[in-house]
Every structure is written in structure tokens, then in C-alpha cells.
Steps between C-alpha positions, in 0.01 A plus 500: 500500500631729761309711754537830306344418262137485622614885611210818408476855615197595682369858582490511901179601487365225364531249801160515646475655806139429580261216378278535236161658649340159401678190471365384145546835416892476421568556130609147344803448227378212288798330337430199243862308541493334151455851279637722760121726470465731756126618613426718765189428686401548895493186761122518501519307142681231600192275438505609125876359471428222649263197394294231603704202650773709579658399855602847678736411816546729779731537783281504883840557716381799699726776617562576849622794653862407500691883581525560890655795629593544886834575683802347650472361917636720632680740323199581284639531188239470216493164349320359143376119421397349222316155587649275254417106617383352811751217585387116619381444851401731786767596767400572889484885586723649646299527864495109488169511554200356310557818201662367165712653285572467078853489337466749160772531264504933447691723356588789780571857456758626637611140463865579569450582856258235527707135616367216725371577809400820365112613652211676319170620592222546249170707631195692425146323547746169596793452640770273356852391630784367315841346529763493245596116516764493200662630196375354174611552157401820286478696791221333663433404825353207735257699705249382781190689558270490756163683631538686822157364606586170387224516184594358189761660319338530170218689693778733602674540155117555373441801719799679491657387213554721128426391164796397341483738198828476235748790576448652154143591658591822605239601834429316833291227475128590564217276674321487124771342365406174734246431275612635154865344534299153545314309251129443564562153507791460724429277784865309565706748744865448432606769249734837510404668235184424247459288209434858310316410191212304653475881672274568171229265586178561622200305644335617226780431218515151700130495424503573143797305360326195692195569262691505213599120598833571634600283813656647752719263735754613793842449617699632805855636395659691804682783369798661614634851434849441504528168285791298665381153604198288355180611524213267629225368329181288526247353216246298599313209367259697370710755291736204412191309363382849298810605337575149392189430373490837286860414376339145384242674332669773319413758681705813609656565829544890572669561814453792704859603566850390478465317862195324351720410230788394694332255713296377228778442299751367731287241648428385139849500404569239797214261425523468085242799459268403720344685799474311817374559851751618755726794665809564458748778410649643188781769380461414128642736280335507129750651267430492115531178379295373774233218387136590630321188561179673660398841429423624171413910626587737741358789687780654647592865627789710317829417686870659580784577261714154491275330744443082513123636506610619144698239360169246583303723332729511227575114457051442467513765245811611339815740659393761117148442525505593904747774474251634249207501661674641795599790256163543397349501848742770562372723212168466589560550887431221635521481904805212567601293844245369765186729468558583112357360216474170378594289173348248358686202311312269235 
């Protein structure tokens, strides 16, 4: 199956712009993946789709304001980073002195004009150096940061730092969107852009679908924007135990998201369909023809034309049936990418 052919046209303005005003207020595609039915419902009656016993697993990585913008030292030229992964170990600061500094893997803009030995300064409310240690592949680059003041340099990124919104989001980003492009549960900083569909839930949604008898259990899945290396992952004992125990017992697994399924999935794939406690790192790619062992739904935002988002989507549920709900989301207007809509699979 080739790439085109998970292809659609969407109307440019239907890529959200803006959350919804309330995050259980997104409208929700329900599509049942054995008959292909198509319901249209809102988020807030998620607990009615779902049922007692059901195990609901959500992703806690937590975002962090990854997008830095500064100038060159000292020609001043105006310089973009995007945070992608701290590297191992600690390195002394330049000064010698008792400050420390972080290695990052970034990708730089203007990154042509950017080689080793290449300085950076970062400021507003902080004020951060960095040195361009090396080239890396894709167009990143090994980057060392320090705090002028010596503070840690996550405090730093914190207070000066952008959210990193996706480029089809077409404004600056805003000080709201700290909180609405981060789940309520996210607690596990390590992320560059936002496991979007657990976006739609709400303490109160949280509340409700735990009355209805639905567990739900936590993993961390660090998620990068630009996919090109393994992402990491952690499940505890805990979530291990839960999901294993519901698979015992018959009962469903919905994750919440395609990185939720992706870590769920390839850590069962390596241990005979089992969960088990650990971290580690994945860049599975699920493809149709790919044999679920854990999750039998998925709440999951509407993705790009020809994306690997798309194609996961499409191996749960069917490449037709997908492609047709996508059509019918369409007609009925439906708000698509990281603060649209939602879709449920059954």
C-alpha cells in the first residue's frame, strides 16, 4: 500500500485555529470499525460509549516550551530553536566555574549559517547561552545551553521559552495556550508537541467516565514533532499490572492516542503481548496488516493527508472505513489537526 493512497482534500479552513472553548466540548466522530457506522456525538459523551470495565489509557508526557528565539553573538542575526532531546550527562560551563551546562539535540533556524562553534543568546525574563557543538543528521544540531545566572536551565527554557505549536497553526503562540496545548493530566516534562487527543479531557469527563467503571491508568510517551528517531517511553508496574489484567479478563483497552497506542503496542509486541514495567524507546511504525495485541479502541484526533498518524489509524480500523469517516467529518465540518475535533473508534 503506498503513501498516496491514505491522500484527502481538506478545506483550509478547517484546521483549527483555536481550541474548543471547553475541552469536552469538541464534537466527537464515533466510528464502529466492524460495520463502518458513523455517529456524531460531542466529547462530553464519551462515558455513554464507553462501559463498565473498560481500561481507558492516557499519555502524562507533558509539553515544555521547546521554541526559543534570540540572536546570533555577535552579529545579531535572529536565530530559531526547537528543543528536541536533552543528551546524557552534564558538561562544565563555559566560565569553568561551579555553573553547568546541558547538551540538546535542536533543530536551528537559520541552520545553514549555524556550524560548530557557532554562539547564541536566548533572553527575556532569563537569560540563556548556547554553543553550537556539532552537525547532526536532518539538519539538527548538538547545542549546549546554559543560564547566565547559573540557574537551572529548564528554569530558563520555562520563562522565556514558546509553546511549540505545529506550523499549520497559523498565529504566535499565546500564554493560554500553556495550559490548553497540555493535558490536565500531564505531569512527565519531556515532550515537543502534545499528545492532542487526551486535549478533550476534563477533570470532570475524568470524573464521570470513572463512575461509569472505566479505569483510567497512565503512561509517559515523549513525543516529538518531527518523527526521526525513537521516541521514549515508560509504563510502570502499576499500568503494566492494569492493562494485563483487563486483557486476562476480557476487557477492552481504548487508548487515548496513537502515542498511547504505539508504546502500548510495541512493548507488547517485544514481550509475547504482555505489558511489562520499564523505559525504553520506540519508532514503531503500524502499517495495515499490523497485529494489535493490546488495544481494542481509540480516541484519536483527525490527522494529515498521507500521514503515519493516518496509516495507524487506518490499520485499527480499515484504510475505506477511515477514508470515509474522514469524508464525512468533512461534510459535516468537523474542526481537523491538534485543537480540532476528535473520533472515536469501537
Amino acid at each position: 500500500m503506498l503513501v498516496r493512497d491514505f491522500d484527502f482534500a481538506l478545506p483550509p479552513d478547517l484546521i483549527a485555529q483555536e481550541p474548543a472553548g471547553d475541552r469536552s466540548a469538541a464534537r466527537l466522530l464515533c466510528l464502529d470499525r466492524v460495520t463502518g457506522q458513523i455517529e456524531h456525538r460531542v466529547v462530553a459523551d464519551l462515558p455513554e460509549k464507553l462501559r463498565n470495565g473498560d481500561c481507558l489509557v492516557v499519555n502524562n508526557t507533558r509539553v515544555f516550551p521547546a521554541r526559543l528565539l534570540g540572536r546570533r553573538v555577535p552579529s545579531g542575526g535572529a536565530v530559531e530553536c526547537l528543543l528536541v532531546a536533552r543528551m546524557p550527562g552534564e558538561t562544565d560551563g563555559p566560565s569553568g566555574g561551579s555553573d553547568r551546562s546541558e547538551r540538546w539535540e535542536a533543530l536551528m533556524h537559520p541552520g545553514q549559517r549555524l556550524g560548530p562553534g557557532s554562539r547564541v543568546i536566548f533572553d527575556g525574563a532569563a537569560v540563556l547561552h548556547g554553543e553550537i557543538l556539532a552537525r547532526r543528521f536532518h539538519g539538527r544540531r548538538e547545542l549546549r545551553l546554559w543560564a547566565e545566572d547559573g540557574s537551572p536551565v529548564d528554569q530558563a527554557v520555562d520563562a522565556i521559552g514558546h509553546v511549540p505549536l505545529p506550523p499549520y497553526i497559523k498565529r504566535p503562540d499565546r500564554t493560554d495556550d500553556r495550559d490548553r496545548y497540555q493535558t490536565v493530566f500531564a505531569r512527565e516534562r519531556g515532550s515537543v508537541a502534545a499528545p492532542t487527543a487526551g486535549l478533550h479531557l476534563s477533570p470532570p469527563l475524568l470524573a464521570a467516565l470513572r463512575a461509569r467503571g472505566v479505569l483510567v491508568v497512565e503512561i509517559t510517551l515523549h513525543v516529538e514533532e518531527h518523527r526521526l528517531e525513537a521516541e521514549r517511553y515508560h509504563i510502570d508496574a502499576t499500568a503494566a499490572s492494569a492493562v494485563n489484567l483487563a486483557l486476562d479478563e476480557g476487557r477492552r483497552v481504548v487508548a487515548v492516542g496513537t502515542t498511547t497506542t504505539r508504546a502500548l503496542e510495541a512493548v507488547a509486541r517485544a514481550n509475547e503481548g504482555r505489558l511489562i514495567e520499564g523505559s525504553g524507546a520506540t519508532d514503531l511504525f503500524i502499517s495495515e496488516g499490523f497485529r494489535f495485541r493490546v488495544i481494542g479502541g481509540l480516541l484519536t484526533n483527525f490527522h494529515l493527508p498521507q500521514s503515519s498518524l493516518l496509516m495507524l489509524v487506518s490499520a485499527f480500523a480499515g484504510r475505506e472505513r477511515v477514508l470515509a469517516a474522514y469524508q464525512a467529518a468533512i461534510a459535516e465540518r468537523y474542526r481537523f489537526y491538534s485543537y480540532g475535533d476528535a473520533m472515536l473508534v469501537l
